[in-house]
MDTraj code that builds the backbone (N, CA, C; nanometers):
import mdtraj as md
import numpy as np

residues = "UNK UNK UNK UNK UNK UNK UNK UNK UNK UNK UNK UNK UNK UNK UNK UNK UNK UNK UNK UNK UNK UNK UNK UNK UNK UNK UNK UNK UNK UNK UNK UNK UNK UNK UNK UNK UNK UNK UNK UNK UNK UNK UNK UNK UNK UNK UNK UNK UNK UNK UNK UNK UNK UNK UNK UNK UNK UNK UNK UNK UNK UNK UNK UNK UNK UNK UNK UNK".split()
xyz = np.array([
    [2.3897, 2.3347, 1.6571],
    [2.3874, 2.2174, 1.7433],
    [2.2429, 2.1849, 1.7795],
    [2.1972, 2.0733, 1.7937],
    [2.0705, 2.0335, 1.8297],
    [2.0958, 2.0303, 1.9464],
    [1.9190, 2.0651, 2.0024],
    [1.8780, 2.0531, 2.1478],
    [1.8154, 1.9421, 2.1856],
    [1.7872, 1.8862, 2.2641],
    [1.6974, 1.7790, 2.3350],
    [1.5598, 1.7959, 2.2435],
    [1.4939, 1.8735, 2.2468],
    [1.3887, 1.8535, 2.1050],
    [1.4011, 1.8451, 2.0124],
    [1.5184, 1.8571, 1.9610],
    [1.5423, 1.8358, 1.8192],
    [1.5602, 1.7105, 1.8055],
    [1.6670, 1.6978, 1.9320],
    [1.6783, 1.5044, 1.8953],
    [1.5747, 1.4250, 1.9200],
    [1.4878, 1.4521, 1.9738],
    [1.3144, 1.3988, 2.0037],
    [1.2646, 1.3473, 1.9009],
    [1.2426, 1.4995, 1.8513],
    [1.1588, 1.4734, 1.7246],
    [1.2468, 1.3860, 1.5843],
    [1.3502, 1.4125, 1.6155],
    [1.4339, 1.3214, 1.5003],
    [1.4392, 1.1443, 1.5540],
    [1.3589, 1.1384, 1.6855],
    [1.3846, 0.9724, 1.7069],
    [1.2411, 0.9509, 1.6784],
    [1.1625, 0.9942, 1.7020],
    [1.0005, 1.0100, 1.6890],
    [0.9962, 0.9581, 1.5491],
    [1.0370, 1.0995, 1.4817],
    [1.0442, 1.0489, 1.2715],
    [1.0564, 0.9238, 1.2694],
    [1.1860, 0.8986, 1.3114],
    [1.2777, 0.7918, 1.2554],
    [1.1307, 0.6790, 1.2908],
    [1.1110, 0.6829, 1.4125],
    [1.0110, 0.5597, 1.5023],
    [0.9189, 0.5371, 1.3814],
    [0.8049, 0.6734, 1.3805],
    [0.7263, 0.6631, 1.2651],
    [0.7419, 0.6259, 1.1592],
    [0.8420, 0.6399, 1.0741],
    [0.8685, 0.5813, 0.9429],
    [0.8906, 0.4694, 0.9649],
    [0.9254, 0.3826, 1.0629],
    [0.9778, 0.2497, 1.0433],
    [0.8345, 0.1642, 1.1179],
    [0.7686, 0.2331, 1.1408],
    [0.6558, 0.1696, 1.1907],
    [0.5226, 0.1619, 1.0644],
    [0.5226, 0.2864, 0.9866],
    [0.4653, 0.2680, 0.8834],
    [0.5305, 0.2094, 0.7535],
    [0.6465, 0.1820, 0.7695],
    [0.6951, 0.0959, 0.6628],
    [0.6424, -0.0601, 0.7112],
    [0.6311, -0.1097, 0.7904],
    [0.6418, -0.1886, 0.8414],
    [0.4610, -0.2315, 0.8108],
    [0.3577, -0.1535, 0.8205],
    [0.2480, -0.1354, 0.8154],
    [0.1669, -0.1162, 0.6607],
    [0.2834, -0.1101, 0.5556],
    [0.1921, -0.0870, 0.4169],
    [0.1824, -0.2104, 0.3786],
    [0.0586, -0.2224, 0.2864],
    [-0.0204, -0.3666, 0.2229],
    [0.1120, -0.4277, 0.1690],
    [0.1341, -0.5155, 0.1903],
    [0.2018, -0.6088, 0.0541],
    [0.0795, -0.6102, -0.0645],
    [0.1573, -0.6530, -0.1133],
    [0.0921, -0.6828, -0.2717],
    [0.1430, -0.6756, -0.3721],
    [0.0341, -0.6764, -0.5018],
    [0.1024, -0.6173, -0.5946],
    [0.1323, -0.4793, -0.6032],
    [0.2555, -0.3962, -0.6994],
    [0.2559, -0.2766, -0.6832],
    [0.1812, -0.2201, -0.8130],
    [0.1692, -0.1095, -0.7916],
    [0.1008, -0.0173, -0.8827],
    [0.1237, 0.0022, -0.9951],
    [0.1009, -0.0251, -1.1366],
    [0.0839, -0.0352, -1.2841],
    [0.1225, 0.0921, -1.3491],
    [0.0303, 0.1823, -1.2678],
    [-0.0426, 0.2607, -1.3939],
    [-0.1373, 0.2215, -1.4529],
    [-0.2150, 0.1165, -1.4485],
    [-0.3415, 0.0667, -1.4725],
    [-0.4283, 0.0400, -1.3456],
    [-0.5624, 0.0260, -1.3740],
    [-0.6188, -0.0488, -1.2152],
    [-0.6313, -0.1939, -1.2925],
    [-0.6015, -0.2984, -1.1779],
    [-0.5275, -0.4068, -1.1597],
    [-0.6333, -0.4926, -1.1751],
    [-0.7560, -0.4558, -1.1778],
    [-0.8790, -0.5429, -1.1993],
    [-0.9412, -0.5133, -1.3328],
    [-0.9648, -0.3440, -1.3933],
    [-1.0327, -0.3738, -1.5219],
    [-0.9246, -0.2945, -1.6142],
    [-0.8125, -0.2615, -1.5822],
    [-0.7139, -0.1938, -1.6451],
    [-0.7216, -0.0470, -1.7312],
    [-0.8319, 0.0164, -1.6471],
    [-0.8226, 0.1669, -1.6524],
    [-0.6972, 0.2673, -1.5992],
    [-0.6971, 0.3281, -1.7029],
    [-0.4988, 0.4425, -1.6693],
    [-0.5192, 0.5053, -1.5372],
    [-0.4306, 0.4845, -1.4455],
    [-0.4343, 0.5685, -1.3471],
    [-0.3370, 0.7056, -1.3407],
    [-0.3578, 0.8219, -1.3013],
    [-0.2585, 0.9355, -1.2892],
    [-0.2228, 0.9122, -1.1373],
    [-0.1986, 0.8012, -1.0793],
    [-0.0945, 0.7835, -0.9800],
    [-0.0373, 0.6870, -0.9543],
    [-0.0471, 0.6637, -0.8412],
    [0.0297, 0.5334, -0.7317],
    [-0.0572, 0.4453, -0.7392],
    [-0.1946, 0.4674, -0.7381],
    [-0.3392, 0.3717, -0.7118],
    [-0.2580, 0.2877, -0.7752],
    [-0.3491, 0.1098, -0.7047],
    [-0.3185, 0.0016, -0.7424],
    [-0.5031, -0.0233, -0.8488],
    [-0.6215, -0.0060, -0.8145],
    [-0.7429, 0.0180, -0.8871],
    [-0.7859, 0.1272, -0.8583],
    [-0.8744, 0.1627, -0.9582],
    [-0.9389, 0.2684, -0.9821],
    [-1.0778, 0.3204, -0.8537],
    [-1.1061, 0.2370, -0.8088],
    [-1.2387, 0.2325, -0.7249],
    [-1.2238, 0.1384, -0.5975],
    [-1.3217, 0.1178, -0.4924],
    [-1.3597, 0.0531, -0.3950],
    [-1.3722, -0.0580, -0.4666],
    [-1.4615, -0.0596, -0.5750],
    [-1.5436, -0.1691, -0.6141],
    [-1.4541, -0.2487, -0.7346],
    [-1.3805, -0.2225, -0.8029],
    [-1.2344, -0.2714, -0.8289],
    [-1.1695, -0.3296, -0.7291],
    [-1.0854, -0.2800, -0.6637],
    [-1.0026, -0.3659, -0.5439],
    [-1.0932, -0.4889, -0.4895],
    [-1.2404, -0.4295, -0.4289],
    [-1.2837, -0.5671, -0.4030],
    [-1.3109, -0.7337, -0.4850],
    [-1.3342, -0.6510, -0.6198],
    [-1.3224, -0.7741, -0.6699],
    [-1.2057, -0.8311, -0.7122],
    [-1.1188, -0.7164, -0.7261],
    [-0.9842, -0.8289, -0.7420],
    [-0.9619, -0.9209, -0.6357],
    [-0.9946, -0.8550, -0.4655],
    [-0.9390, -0.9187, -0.3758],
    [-1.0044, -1.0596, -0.4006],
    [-1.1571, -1.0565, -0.4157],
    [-1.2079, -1.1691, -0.3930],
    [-1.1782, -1.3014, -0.4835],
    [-1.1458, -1.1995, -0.6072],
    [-1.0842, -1.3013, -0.7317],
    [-0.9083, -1.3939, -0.6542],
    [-0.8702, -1.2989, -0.5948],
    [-0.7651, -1.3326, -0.5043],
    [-0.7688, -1.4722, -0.4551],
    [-0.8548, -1.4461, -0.3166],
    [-0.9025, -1.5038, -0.2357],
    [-0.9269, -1.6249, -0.2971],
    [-1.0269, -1.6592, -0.4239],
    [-1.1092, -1.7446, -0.4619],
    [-0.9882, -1.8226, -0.5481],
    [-0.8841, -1.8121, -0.6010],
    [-0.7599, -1.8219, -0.6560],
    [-0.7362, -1.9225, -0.5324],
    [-0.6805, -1.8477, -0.4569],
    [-0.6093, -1.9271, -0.3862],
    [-0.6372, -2.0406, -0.2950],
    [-0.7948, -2.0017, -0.2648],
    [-0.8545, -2.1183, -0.2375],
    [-0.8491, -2.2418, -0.3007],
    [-0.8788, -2.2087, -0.4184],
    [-0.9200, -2.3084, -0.5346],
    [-0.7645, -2.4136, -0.5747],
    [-0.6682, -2.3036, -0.6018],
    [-0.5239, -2.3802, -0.7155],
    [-0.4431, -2.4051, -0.5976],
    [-0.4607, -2.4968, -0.5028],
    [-0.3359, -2.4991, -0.3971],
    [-0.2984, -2.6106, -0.4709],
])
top = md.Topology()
chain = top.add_chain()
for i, resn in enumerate(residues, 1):
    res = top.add_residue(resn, chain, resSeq=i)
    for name in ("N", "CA", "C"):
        top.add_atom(name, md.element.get_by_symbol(name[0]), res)
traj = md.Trajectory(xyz[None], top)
């Protein structure tokens, strides 16, 4: 049987997960390539580097500015 801390920490979890779901980037999702110069990734990464992501973002940005 659970105690008063058990059920704590099981509303806490619950809180946290739905607060960081709530909190991850939209976007695109992750390839397996980086998304700007299409180097293989061995994970989740969406690019390979800092300096990847930024220029995709800005390529982004400059997109959407531009083709409304």
């Amino acid at each position: 049987m659970a105690d008063e801390a058990d059920l704590a920490q099981a509303k806490n979890e619950y809180e946290l997960a739905a607060l960081l779901a709530r909190r991850r980037p939209q976007g695109p999702a992750p390839t397996g390539y980086c998304l700007w110069c299409g180097e293989p990734l061995m994970d989740a990464r969406r690019w390979c580097s800092a300096e990847c992501r930024d220029d995709w973002e800005r390529h982004q940005s400059f997109d959407s500015r531009h083709h409304q």
